[in-house]
C-alpha positions as CSV (number, residue, x, y, z in Angstrom):
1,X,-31.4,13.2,59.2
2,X,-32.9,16.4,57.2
3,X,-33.4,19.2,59.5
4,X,-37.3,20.0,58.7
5,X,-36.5,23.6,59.1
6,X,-33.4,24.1,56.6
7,X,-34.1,24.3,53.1
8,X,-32.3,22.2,50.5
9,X,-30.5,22.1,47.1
10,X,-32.0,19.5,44.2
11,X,-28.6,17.7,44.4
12,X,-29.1,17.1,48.3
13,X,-32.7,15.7,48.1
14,X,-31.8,13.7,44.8
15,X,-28.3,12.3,47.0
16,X,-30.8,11.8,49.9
17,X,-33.1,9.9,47.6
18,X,-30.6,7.6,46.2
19,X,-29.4,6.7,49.3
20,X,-32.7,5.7,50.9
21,X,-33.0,3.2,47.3
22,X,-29.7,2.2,47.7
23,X,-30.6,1.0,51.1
24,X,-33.6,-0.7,50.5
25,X,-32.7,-4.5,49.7
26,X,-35.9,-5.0,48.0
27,X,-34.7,-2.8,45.3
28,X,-31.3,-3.6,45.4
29,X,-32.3,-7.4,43.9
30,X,-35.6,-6.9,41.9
31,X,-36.9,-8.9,39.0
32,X,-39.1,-6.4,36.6
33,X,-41.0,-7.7,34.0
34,X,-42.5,-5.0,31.2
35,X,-42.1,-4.7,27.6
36,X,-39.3,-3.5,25.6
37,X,-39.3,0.1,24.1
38,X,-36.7,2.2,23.0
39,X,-33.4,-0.7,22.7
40,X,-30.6,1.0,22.1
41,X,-27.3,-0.7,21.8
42,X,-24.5,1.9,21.9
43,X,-21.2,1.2,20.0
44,X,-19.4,1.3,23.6
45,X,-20.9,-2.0,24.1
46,X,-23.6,-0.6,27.0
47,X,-27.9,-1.2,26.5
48,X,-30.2,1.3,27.0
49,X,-33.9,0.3,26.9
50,X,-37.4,1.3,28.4
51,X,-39.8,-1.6,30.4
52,X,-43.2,0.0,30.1
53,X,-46.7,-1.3,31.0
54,X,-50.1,-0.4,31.0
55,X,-49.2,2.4,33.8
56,X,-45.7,3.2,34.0
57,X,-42.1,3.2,32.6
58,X,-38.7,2.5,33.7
59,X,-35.9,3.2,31.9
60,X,-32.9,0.3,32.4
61,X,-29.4,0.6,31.8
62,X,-27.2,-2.5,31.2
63,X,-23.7,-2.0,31.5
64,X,-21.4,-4.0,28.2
65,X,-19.6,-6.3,30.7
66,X,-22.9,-7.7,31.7
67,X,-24.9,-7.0,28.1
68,X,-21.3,-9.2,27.0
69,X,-22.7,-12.1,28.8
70,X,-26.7,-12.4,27.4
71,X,-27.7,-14.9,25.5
72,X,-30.8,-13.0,24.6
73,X,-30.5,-9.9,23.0
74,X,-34.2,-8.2,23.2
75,X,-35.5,-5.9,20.9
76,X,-38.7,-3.5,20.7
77,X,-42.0,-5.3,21.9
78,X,-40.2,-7.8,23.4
79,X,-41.8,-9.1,27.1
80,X,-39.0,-9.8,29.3
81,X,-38.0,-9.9,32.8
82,X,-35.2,-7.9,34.2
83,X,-32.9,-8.2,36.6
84,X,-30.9,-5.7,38.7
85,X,-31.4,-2.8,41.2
86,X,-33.0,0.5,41.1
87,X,-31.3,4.0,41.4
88,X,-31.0,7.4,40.8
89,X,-29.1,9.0,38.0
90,X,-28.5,11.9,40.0
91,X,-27.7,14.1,36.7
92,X,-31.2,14.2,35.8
93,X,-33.0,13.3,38.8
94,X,-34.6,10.0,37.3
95,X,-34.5,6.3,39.0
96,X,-34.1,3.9,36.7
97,X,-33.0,0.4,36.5
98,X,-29.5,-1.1,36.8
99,X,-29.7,-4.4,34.8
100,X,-27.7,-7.1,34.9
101,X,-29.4,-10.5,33.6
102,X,-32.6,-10.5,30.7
103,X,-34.6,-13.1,30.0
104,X,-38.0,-13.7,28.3
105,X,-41.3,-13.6,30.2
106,X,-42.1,-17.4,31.1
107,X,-38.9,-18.7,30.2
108,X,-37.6,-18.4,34.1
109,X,-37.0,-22.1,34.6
110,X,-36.0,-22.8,31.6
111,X,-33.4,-19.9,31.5
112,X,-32.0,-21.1,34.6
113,X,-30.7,-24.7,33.0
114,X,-29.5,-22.8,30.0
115,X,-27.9,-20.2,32.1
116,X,-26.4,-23.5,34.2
117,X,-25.6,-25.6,31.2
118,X,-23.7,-23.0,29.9
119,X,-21.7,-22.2,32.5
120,X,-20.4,-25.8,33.1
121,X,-19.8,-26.4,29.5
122,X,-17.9,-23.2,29.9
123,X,-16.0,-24.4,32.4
124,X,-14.9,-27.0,31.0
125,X,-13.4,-25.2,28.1
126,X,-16.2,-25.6,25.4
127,X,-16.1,-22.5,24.9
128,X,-12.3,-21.7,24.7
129,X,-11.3,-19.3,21.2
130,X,-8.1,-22.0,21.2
131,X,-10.5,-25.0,20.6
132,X,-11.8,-22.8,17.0
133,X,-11.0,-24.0,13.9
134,X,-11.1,-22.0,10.6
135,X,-12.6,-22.9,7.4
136,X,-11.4,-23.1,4.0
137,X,-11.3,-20.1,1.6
138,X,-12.7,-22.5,-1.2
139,X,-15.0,-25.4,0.4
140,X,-15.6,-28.0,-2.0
141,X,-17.7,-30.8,0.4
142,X,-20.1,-29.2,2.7
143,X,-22.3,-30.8,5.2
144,X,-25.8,-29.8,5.9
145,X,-27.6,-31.0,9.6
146,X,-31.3,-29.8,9.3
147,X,-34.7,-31.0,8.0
148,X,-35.1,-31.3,4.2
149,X,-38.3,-29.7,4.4
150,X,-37.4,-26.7,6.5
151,X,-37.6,-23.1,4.6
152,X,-34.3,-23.0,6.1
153,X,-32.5,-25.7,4.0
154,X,-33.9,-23.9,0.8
155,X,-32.6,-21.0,1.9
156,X,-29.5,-22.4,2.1
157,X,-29.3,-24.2,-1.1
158,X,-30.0,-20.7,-3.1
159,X,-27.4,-19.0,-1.5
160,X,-24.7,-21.7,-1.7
161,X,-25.8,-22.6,-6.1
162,X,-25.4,-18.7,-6.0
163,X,-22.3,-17.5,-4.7
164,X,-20.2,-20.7,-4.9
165,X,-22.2,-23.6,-7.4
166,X,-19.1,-25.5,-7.1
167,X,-19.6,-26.6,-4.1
168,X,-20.8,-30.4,-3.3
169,X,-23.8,-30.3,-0.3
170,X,-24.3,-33.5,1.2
171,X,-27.6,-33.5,3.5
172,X,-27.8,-35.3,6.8
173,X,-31.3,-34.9,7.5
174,X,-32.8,-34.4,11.2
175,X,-35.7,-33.0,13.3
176,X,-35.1,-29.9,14.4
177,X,-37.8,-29.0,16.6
178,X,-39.9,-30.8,19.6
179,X,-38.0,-33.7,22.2
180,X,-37.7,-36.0,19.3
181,X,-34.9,-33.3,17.6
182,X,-31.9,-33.8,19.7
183,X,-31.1,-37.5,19.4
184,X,-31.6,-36.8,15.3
185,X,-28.9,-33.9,15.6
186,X,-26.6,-36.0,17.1
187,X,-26.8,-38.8,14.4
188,X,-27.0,-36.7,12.1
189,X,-23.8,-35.0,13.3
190,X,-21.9,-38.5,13.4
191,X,-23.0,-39.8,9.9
192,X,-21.1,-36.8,8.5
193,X,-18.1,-37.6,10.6
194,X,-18.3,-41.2,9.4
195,X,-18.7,-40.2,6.2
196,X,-15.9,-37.5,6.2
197,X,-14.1,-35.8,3.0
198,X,-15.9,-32.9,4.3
199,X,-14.6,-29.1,4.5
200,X,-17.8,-28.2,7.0
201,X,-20.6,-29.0,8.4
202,X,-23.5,-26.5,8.8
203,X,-26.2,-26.8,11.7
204,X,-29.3,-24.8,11.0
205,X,-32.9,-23.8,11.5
206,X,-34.9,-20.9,10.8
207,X,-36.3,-18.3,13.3
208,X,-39.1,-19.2,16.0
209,X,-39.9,-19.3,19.6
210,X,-37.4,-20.0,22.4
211,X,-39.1,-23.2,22.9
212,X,-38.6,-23.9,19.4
213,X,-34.9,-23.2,19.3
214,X,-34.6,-25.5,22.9
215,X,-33.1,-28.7,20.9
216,X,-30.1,-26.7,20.4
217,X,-29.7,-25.8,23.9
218,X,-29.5,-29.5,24.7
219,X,-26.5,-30.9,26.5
220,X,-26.0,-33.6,24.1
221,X,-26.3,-31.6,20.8
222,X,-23.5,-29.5,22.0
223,X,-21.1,-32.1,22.8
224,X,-21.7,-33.5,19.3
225,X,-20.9,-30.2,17.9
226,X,-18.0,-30.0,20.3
227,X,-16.3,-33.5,19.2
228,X,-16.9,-33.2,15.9
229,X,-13.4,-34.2,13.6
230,X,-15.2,-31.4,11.1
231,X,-15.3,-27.8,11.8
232,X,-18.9,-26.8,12.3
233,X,-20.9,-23.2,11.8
234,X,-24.2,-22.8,13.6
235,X,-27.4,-21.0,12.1
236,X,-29.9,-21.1,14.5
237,X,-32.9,-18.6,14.4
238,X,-32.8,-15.0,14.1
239,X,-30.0,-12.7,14.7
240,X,-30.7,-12.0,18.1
241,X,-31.1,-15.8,19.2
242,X,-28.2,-17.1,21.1
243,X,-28.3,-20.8,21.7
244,X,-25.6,-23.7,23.6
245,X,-24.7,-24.8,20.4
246,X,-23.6,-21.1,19.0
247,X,-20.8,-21.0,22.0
248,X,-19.4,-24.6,21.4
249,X,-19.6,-24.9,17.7
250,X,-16.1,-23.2,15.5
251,X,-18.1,-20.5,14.2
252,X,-21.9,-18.7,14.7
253,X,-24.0,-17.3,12.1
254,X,-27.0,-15.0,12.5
255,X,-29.0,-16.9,10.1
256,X,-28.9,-20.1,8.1
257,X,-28.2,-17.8,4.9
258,X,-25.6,-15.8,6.9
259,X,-23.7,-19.2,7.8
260,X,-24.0,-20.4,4.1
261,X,-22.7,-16.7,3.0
262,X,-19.8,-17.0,5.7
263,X,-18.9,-20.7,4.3
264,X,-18.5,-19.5,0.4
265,X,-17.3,-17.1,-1.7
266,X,-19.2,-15.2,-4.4
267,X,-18.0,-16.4,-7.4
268,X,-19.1,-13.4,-9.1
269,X,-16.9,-11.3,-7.1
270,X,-14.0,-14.1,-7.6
271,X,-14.4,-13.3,-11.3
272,X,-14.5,-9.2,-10.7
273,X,-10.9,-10.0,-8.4
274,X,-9.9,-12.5,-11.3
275,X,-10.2,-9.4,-14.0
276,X,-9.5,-7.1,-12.1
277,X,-6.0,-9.4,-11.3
278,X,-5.8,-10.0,-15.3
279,X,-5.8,-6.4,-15.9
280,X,-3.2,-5.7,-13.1
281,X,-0.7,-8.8,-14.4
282,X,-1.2,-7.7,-18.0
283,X,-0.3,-4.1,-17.1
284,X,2.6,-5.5,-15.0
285,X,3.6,-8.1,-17.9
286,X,3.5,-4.9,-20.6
287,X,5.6,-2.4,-18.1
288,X,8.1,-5.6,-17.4
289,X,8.4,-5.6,-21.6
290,X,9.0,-2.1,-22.1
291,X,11.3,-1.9,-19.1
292,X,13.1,-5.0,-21.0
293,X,13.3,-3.4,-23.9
294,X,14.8,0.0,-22.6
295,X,17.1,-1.7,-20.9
296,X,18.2,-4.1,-23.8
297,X,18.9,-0.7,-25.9
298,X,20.8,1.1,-23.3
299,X,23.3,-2.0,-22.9
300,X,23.1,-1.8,-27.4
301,X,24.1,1.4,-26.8
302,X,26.9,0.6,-24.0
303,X,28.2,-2.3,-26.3
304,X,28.7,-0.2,-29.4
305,X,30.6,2.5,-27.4
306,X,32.5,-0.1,-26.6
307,X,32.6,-2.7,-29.2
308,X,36.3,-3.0,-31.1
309,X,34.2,-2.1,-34.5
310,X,33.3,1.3,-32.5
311,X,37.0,1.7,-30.9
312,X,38.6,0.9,-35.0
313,X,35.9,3.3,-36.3
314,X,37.2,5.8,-33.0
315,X,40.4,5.3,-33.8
316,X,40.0,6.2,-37.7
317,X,38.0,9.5,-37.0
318,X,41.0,10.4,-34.4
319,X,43.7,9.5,-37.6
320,X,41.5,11.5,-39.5
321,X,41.3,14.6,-37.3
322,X,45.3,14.7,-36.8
323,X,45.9,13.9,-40.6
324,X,43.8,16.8,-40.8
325,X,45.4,18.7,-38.1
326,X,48.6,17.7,-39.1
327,X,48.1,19.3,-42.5
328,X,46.3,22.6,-41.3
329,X,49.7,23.0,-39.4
330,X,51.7,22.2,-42.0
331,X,49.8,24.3,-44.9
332,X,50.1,27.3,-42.0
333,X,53.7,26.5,-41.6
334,X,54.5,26.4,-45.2
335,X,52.7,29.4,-45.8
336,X,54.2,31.5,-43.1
337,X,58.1,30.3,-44.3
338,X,56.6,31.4,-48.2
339,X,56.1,34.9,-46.4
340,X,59.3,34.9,-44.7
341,X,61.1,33.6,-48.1
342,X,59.7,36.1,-50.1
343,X,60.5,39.1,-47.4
344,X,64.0,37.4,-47.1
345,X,63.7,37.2,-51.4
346,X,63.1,40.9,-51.3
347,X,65.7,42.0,-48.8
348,X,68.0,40.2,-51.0
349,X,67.3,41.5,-53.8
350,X,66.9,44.8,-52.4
351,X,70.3,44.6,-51.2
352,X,72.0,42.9,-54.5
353,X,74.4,45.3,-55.9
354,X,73.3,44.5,-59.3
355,X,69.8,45.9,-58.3
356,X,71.3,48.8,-57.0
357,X,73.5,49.5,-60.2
358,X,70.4,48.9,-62.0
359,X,68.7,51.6,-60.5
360,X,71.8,54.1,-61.6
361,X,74.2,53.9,-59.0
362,X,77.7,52.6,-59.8
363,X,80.3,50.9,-57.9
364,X,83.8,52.6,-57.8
365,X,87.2,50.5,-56.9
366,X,91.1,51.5,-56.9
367,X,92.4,49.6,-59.5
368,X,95.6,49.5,-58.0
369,X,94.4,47.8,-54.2
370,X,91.3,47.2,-55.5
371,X,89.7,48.6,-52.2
372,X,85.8,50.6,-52.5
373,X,86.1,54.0,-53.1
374,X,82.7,54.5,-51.3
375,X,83.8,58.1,-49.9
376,X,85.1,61.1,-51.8
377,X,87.7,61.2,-49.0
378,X,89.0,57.9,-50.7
379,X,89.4,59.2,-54.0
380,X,92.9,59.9,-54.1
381,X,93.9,62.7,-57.5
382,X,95.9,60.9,-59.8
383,X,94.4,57.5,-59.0
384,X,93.1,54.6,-61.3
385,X,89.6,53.3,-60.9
386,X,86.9,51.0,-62.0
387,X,83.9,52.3,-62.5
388,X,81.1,49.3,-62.3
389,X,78.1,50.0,-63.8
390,X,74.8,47.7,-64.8
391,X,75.5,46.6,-68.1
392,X,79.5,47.2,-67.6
393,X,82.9,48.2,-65.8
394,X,84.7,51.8,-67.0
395,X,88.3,52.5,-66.4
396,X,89.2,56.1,-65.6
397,X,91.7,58.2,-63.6
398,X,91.0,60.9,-61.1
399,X,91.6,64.4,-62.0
400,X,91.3,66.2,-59.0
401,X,89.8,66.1,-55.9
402,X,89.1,69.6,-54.0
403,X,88.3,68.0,-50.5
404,X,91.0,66.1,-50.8
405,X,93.2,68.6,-51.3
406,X,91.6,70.8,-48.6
407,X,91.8,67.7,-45.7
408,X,95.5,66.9,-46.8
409,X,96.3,71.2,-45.9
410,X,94.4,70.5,-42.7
């Protein structure tokens, strides 16, 4: 209890606040019914919204593992009831509502059999991502459960002649609206399974109320859609409509056009990959070539290095270059042997005593031994010589010899 005398912070009276709401059970389990302002669905998954009214506003939070589990997403204008328990967001001082469960205004009862349809069909594994099937990239056959008259079908047909006009639609017409509508699904569901040769089947309708969409809440549409031998994508109302059939079938659309979009592919963008494929493979076909082709001229190039034609014509250009080496060597070594031939020539002759008379001198021998008288210590008085001179030999007889003489006193 607050002591009436002590003053207090703002977080103490706003904690104080929260507490006494967070005891009251009304408020802890309150259905509030307003219209939606302000929807804000934030990319972590959580709502944020305003429930106004001719007097007040409340702003509501609903947290992404209960928003996870609506099958009504509301939007602005919307008149809804809400579900949860009032607090304080003690940041900002502001009560607001915790929401866990939407639904639209007069739809209470109703809600409650789609709420408890769901979960059983749920529970029995309806639902289950294993029991999915896919579709085909390039559906050829495709099935079409709605009314022939419906805005819907047209819808369909425009988007399906222009993305993918290949494509084969075979209708199984059926009501789609009032009590009569579910019995008509269901048939209409099992003549395409008779029929077969189909890639898909696509369940639609166009937008309207809740009461409109309630066929395809129906217990027995689902469990057509769920035992159907052909994969089946729902397009039932808006984007924001969830029905029974969206969680059994293998595949929801928003829309009817959505669904038929989500079955096909654009042919015109086909084309654009096609080309844009052509051009790649041409480019990749050209490079390949050239790659080819500089490869075949490098292994030209290896095979004449070593072709035998390439080793003969080799092993002629080496012949060549040591015949010419050879002869280089052997004009040198000719040449240098001239040199030494003439030098040796010249010594010779430089050393040929007929050269050396020929320049004057004369060669002088005792006719008696016949030795050189190359010193005038040899020349004995009184002996006979031969005088040899260029053109001739001379006989004479030494006269006298003074240093002769002179050595023999000695």
């Amino acid at each position: 209890m607050f002591n009436l005398n002590t003053t207090r912070t703002v977080g103490e009276i706003t904690t104080y606040i929260r507490t006494l709401l967070d005891q009251d059970l009304i408020l802890q389990d309150v259905w509030i019914t307003g219209e939606v302002s302000n929807m804000k669905r934030h990319s972590s998954g959580h709502w944020y919204f305003t429930l106004k009214d001719a007097q007040s506003e409340l702003k509501c939070v609903m947290w992404r593992s209960s928003a996870a589990r609506q099958s009504v997403v509301p939007k602005d204008g919307d008149a809804i009831e809400a579900h949860g328990k009032i607090t304080v967001y003690e940041s900002r001082g502001e009560y607001q509502l915790y929401a866990d469960l939407v639904r639209p205004v007069g739809m209470g009862d109703l809600y409650l059999q789609f709420e408890r349809l769901k979960a059983r069909l749920n529970a029995e594994g309806l639902f289950d991502s294993e029991r999915k099937r896919g579709f085909p990239i390039f559906p050829l056959r495709i099935g079409i459960v709605t009314s022939p008259t419906a805005a819907a079908f047209q819808d369909v047909l425009n988007v399906l002649r222009r993305r993918f006009p290949l494509v084969e639609v075979v209708l199984s017409p059926a009501i789609v609206q009032g009590s009569e509508a579910p019995p008509t699904i269901v048939a209409a569901l099992e003549r395409l399974n008779i029929y077969g040769e189909l890639d898909a089947i696509l369940l639609c309708r166009g937008g309207g109320s809740i009461e409109d969409l309630w066929p395809f809440n129906d217990e027995r549409v689902a469990r057509a859609v769920a035992d159907s031998r052909i994969p089946v994508i729902t397009g039932v109302g808006h984007e924001t409509d969830f029905t029974i059939v969206d969680f059994v079938s293998d595949l929801r659309a928003p829309t009817p056009s959505a669904a038929a979009e989500m079955l096909t592919p654009d042919i015109a963008e086909m084309k654009e990959s096609l080309r844009r494929l052509d051009e790649r493979l041409t480019g990749m076909a050209y490079d390949a070539v050239i790659n080819r082709q500089n490869r075949l001229e490098a292994l030209q190039k290896t095979l004449g290095y070593i072709s035998p034609q390439n080793a003969i014509r080799t092993g002629r250009q080496r012949i060549d270059e040591l015949n010419a080496r050879m002869t280089a060597r052997q004009r040198a070594s000719i040449a240098l042997l001239r040199e030494r031939l003439i030098g040796k020539t010249a010594a010779l002759q430089a050393a040929n005593p007929e050269a050396i008379l020929s320049r004057g001198y004369a060669i002088v021998t005792n006719r008696d031994d016949g030795q050189r008288i190359a010193s005038q210590q040899d020349a004995t008085p009184g002996a006979r010589i031969l005088i040899q001179l260029k053109d001739g030999q001379v006989k004479a007889r030494i006269e006298d010899n003074q240093n002769y003489e002179q050595r023999r006193l000695l």
